[in-house]
N, C-alpha and C positions, 0 to 999 in steps of 0.2 A: 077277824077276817072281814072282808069288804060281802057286804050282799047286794052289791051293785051291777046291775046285766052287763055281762062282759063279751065281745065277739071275741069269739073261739078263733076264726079265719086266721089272726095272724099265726098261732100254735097251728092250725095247718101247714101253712106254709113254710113255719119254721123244720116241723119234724117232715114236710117231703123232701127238705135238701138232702134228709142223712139216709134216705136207703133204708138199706137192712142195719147198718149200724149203731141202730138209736138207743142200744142200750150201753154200749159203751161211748157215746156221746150223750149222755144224761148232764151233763155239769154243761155243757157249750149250747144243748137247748134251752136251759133252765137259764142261762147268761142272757141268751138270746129271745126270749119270752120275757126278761126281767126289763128288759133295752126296750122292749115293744111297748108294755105295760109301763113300765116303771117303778114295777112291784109284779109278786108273784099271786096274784087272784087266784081263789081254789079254782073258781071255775076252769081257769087257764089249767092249773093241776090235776083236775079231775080227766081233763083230755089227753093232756099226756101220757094221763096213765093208761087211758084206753086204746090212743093209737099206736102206742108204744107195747101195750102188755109188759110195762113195768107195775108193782104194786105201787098205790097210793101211798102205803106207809114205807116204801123204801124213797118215794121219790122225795116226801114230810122229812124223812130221816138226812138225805143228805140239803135239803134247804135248809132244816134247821139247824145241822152242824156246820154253815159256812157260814160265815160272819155279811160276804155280800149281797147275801139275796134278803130279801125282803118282804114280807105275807101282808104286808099295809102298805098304803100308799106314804110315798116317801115324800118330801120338797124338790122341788126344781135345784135346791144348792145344798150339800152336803157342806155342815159347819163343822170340821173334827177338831176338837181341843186336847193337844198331847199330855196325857197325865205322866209320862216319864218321869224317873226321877230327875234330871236336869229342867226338865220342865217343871215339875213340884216346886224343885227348891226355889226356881226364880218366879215363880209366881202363878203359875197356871189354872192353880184356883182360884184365882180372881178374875182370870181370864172367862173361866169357866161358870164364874156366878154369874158377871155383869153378862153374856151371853143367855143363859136361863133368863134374868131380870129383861133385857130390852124384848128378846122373841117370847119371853111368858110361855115357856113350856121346861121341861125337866130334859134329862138326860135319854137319849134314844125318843125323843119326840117331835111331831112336826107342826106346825105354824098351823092355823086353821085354815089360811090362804093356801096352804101347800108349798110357799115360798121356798121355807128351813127347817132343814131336820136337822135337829143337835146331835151331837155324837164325842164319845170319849173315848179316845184309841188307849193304847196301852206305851205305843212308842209311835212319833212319825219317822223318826231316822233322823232328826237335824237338829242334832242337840246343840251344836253351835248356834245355832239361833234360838235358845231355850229363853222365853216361853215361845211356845209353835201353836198356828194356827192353818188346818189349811178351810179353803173354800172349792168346792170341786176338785180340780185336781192343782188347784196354787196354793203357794207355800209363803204366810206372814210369818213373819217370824220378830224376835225381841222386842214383841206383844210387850204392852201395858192394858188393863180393864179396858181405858180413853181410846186406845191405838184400835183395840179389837170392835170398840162401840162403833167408831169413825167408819172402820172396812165394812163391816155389816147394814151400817147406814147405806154408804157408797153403794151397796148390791141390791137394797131395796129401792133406791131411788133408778136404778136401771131399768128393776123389774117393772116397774110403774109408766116407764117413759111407752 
């Protein structure tokens, strides 16, 4: 967890949109403080749960059973490498190494630039293009290790510009 001073203001302004509704709106504030942040800071959690009188451990309980929230700061570009099996077979672990090797972090990790967060899904859905890569929400597809180097290059040389 980040112990970085966090303004709480925007989690104001998020839970006065819902009313009295804020506990059955838990998952669309938690979306909505993740979009602010770009990760979920306790600090941010800690107020939810107060302005809310939701518990902390129920709010901990459903962040950390959804796969898109996030308790660390995340990269500016999500890199997902499809491990499906159509993706295995044609190659996605090479896809998946040469991405570890050029960003030098491991799997579910981020850049120390905050650039790229790596990531290994289970399926993207586009086995016809097996191997899959996406980058935020675009779709490379029948990847080679070179092809995926080339895209990730391409996105660092943007972020820089």
């Amino acid at each position: 967890m980040s112990k970085l001073n966090v303004d709480i203001k925007p989690v104001r302004d998020i839970i006065s949109k819902f009313g009295d509704g804020q506990d059955s709106n838990l998952i669309a504030i938690l979306q909505q403080s993740q979009d602010a942040y770009g990760y979920l800071p306790k600090t941010a959690l800690k107020e939810i749960s107060r302005l809310t009188d939701i518990p902390l451990t129920r709010i901990f309980g459903v962040v950390t059973f959804y796969s898109q929230f996030a308790l660390i700061p995340r990269g500016k570009h999500a890199i997902k490498v499809c491990s499906g099996t159509a993706c295995h077979v044609k190659g996605a672990d090479d896809v998946k190494q040469k991405m570890k090797d050029i960003l030098n972090v491991g799997e579910g990790e981020t850049t120390p630039d905050y650039q790229f967060t790596l990531e290994t899904v289970a399926c993207i859905g586009t086995c016809f293009l097996a191997p899959v890569m996406m980058i935020d929400e675009r779709y490379f597809g029948k990847l080679t290790a070179d092809k995926a180097s080339d895209i990730v290059q391409k996105y660092s040389e943007k972020t820089q510009e």
